[in-house]
TORBA-534014 format. One line per 4 residues: number of its first residue (from 1); their letters; for each residue z, y, x of N, C-alpha, C. Coordinates in steps of 0.1 Angstrom, whole numbers. Each point is the difference from the previous one (the first is absolute). Example, Ala and Ser with C-alpha at 12.3 -4.5 7.8 and 13.67 -1.06 7.14 Angstrom:
2
1 = AS = 78,-57,132,0,12,-9,0,12,9 ~ -7,11,-4,0,11,9,8,11,-8
This chain:
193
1 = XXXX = -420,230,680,-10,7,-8,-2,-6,-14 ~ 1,-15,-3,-4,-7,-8,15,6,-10 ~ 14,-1,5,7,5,-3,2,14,-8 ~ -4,4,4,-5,19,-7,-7,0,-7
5 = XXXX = -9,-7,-4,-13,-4,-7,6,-7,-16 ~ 9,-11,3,7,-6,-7,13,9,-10 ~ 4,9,6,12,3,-4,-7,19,-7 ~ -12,3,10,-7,10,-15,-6,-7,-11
9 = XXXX = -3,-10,1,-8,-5,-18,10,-4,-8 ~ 13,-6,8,10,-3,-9,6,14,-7 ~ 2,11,8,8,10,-5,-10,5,-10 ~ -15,2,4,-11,3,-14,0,-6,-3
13 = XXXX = 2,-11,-10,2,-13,-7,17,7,-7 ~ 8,5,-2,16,0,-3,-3,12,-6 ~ -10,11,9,-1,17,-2,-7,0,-14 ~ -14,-11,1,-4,-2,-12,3,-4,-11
17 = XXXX = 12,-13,0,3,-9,-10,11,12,-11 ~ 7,9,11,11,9,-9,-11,11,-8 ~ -12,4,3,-8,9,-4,-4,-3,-9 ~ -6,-13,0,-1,-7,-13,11,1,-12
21 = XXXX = 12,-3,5,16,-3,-9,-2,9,-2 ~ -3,16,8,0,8,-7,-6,5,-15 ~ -9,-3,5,-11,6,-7,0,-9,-15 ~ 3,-10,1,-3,-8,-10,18,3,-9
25 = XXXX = 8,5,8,10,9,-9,0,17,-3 ~ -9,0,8,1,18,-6,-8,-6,-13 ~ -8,-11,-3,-10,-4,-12,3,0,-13 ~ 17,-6,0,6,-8,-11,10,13,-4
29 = XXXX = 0,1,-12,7,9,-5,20,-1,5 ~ 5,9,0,17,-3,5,6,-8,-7 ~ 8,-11,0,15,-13,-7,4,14,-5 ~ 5,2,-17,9,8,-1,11,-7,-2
33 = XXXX = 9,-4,7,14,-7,-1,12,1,-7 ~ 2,18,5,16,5,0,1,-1,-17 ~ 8,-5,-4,12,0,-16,-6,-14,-5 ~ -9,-8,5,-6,-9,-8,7,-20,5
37 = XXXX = -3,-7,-6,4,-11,13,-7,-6,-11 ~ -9,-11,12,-9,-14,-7,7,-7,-3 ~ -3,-9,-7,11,-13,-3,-9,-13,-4 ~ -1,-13,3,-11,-5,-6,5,-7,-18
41 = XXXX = -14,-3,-5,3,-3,-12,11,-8,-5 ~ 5,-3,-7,-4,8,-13,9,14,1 ~ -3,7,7,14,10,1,-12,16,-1 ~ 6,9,-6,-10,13,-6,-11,2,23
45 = XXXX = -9,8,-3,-9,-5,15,8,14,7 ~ 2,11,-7,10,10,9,11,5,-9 ~ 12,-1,0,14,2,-4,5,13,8 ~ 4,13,-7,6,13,8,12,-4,1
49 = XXXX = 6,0,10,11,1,10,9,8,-2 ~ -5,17,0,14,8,2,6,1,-13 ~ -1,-8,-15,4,-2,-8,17,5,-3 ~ 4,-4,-8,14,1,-1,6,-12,-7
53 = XXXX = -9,-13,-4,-2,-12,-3,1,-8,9 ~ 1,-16,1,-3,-9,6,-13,-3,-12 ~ -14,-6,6,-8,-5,-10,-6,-18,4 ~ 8,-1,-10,-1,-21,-5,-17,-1,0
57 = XXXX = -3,-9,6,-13,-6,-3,-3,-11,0 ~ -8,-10,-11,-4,-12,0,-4,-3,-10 ~ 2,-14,-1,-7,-8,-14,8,6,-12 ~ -7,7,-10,10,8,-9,9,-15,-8
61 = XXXX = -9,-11,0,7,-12,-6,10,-7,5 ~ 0,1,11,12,-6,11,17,8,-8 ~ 8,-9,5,16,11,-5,1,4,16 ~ -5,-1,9,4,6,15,-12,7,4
65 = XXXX = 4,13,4,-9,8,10,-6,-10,12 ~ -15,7,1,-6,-8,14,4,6,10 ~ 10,15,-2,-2,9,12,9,14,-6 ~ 3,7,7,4,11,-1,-5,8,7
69 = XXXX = 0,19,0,1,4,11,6,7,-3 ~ 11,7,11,11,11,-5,-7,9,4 ~ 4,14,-6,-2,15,7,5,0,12 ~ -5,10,10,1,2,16,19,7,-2
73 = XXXX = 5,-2,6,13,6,0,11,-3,-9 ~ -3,-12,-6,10,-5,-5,10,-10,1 ~ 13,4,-9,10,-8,9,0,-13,-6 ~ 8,-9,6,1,-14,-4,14,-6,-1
77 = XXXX = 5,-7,-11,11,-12,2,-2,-13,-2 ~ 4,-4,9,-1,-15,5,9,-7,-5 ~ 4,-11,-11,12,-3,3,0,-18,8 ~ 12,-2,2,1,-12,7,-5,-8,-10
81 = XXXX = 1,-15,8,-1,-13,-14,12,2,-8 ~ -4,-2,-9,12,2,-14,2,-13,-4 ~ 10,-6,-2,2,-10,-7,6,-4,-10 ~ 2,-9,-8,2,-4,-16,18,10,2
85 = XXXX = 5,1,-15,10,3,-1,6,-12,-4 ~ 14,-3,4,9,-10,-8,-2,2,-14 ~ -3,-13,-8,4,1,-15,13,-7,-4 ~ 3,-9,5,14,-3,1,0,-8,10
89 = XXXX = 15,3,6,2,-5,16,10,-11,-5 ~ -1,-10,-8,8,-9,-9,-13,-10,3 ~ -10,2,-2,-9,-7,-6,1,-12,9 ~ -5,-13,-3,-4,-15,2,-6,0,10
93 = XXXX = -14,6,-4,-16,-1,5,-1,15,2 ~ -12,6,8,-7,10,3,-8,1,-11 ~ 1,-6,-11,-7,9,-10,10,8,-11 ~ 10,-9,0,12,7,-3,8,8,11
97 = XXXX = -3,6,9,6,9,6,-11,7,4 ~ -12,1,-2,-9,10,3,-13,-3,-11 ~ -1,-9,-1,-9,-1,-13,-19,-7,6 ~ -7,0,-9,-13,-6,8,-8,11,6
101 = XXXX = -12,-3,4,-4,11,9,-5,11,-11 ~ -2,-3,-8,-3,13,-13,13,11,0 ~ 9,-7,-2,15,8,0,4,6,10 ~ -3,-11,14,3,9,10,-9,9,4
105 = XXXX = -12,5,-1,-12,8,1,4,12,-6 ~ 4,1,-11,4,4,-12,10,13,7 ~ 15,-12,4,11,5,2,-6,7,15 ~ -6,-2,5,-2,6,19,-9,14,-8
109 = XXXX = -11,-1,-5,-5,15,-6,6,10,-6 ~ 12,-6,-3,10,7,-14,9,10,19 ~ 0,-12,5,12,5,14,-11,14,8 ~ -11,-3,-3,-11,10,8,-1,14,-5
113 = XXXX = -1,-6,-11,-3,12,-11,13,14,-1 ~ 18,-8,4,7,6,2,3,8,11 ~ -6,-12,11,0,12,15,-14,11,-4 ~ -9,-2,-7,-9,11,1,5,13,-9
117 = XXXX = 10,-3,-10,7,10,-10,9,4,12 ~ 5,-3,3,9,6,12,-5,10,8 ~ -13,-2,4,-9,9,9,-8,9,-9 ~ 5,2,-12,-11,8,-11,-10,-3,2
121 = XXXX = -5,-15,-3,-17,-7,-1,5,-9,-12 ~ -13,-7,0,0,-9,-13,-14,-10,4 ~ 6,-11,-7,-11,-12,0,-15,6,0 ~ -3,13,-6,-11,8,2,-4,5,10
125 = XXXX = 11,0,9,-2,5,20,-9,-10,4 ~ 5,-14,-2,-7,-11,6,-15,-7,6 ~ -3,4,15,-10,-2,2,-4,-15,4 ~ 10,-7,5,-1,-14,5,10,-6,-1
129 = XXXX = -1,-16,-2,13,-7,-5,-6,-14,12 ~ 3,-5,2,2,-12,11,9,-12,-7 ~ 3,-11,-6,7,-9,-1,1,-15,3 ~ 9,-5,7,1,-15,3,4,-5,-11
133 = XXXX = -2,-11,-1,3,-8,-6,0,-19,4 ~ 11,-7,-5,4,-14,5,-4,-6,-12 ~ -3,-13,6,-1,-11,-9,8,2,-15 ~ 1,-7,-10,11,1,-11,-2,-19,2
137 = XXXX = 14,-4,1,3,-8,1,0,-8,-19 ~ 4,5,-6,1,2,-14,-16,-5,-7 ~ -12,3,3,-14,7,1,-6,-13,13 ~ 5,-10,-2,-4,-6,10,-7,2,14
141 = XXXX = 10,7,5,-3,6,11,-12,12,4 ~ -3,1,-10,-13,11,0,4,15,2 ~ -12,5,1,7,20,0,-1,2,-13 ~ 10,6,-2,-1,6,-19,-9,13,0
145 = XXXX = -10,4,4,-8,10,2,2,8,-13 ~ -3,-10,-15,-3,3,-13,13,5,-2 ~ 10,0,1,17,4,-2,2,16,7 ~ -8,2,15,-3,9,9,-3,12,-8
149 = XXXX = -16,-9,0,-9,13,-15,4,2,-9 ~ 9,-6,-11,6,5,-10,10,11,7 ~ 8,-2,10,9,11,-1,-6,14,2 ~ -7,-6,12,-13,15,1,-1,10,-10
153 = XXXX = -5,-10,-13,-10,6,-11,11,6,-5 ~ 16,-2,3,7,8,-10,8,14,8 ~ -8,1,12,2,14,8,-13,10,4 ~ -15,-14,-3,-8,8,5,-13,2,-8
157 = XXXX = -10,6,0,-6,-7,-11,-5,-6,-15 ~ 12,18,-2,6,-1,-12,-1,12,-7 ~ 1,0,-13,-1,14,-9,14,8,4 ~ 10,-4,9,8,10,3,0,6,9
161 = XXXX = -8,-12,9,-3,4,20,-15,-4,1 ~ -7,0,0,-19,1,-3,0,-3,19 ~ 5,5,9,-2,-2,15,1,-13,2 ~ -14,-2,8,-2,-12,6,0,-3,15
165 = XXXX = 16,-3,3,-4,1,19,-6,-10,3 ~ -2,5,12,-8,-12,12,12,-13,3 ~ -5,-12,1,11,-4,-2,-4,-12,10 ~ 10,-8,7,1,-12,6,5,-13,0
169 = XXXX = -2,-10,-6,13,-12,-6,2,-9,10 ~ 4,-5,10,-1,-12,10,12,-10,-6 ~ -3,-11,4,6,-14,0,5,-2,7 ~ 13,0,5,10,-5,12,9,-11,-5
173 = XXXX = 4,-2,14,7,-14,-2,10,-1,-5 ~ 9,12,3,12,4,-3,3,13,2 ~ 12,7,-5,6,11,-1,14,-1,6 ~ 7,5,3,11,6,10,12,-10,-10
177 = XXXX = -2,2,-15,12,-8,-9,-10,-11,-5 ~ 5,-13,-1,-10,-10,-6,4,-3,-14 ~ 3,17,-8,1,-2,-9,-8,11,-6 ~ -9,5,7,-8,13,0,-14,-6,-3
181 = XXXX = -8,4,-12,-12,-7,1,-11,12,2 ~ 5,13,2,-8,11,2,4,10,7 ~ -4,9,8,1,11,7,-9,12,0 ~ 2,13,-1,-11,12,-5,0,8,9
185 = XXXX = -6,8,2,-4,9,10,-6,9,-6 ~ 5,15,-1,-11,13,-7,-2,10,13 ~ -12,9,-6,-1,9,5,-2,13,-11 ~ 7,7,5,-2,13,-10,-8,14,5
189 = XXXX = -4,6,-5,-1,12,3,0,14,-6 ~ 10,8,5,7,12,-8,-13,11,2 ~ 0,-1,-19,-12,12,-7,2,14,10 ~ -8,10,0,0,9,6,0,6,-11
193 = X = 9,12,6,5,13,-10,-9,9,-3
């Protein structure tokens, strides 16, 4: 009996608590969601989606996007890690056969920029870049970050190319050649027609 007793106040207790949920949502006006997407600051508070754009957001003073968001349906190229081109395969040192990390940054964006000509895109596709980078032995062992950013500023950022991707720089210990002081990583995404 005590049983029965127990398991009706519980179920009035559940019948009421959703009547409530209810009620206190039929109260609140509807989330209008569909085309919009939050993002927190500093990034615009709703950005339209079905665009035909990717739209950059962040610190307008930064040279890197805090953020992207692409339109719904669009396509993407990935490319692998890219790495430095030989400058001369003669050379002594790895700065003479690939040069410091400014040159190689340089030369690996120059390599990116060709595979995205290939795919009828351009440094202007570019929604995210990813890069490692190693010590410079040269640089007393430090990351040449400042060598990084310069080459950046001469693909991105710029009165030719104004696009500022989202970007990622990590510090690793090493690279596949230990003559390699950088490695890149893009993402593109092909404009809609």
């Amino acid at each position: 009996m005590m049983n029965k007793k127990i398991k009706s106040l519980t179920l009035a207790a559940i019948l009421m608590a959703s009547l409530s949920a209810t009620a206190y949502a039929a109260d609140k006006a509807p989330i209008e969601v569909q085309g919009t997407v939050s993002v927190p600051e500093p990034a615009p508070a709703q950005v339209s989606v079905p665009g035909s754009s990717p739209v950059f957001y962040g610190n307008p003073s930064s040279s890197i996007s805090g953020g992207v968001v692409v339109p719904e349906g669009s396509a993407y190229l990935y490319t692998s890690g890219t790495v430095p081109p030989v400058l001369n395969k003669e050379g002594k040192t790895i700065y003479e056969r690939y040069g410091d990390t400014k040159t190689q940054a340089a030369g690996v964006l120059a390599s990116i920029e060709k595979q995205l000509k290939d795919q009828g895109l351009s440094m202007k596709d570019v929604v995210y870049l990813r890069a490692y980078l190693t010590a410079d032995a040269a640089k007393e062992g430090i990351f040449d970050y400042a060598g990084w950013n310069e080459a950046y500023g001469e693909f991105f950022n710029n009165e030719k190319n104004p696009v500022k991707p989202a970007r990622s720089t990590v510090g690793v210990a090493s690279l596949v050649s230990s003559d390699w002081l950088i490695e890149i990583e893009a993402v593109a995404v092909f404009p809609k027609k």
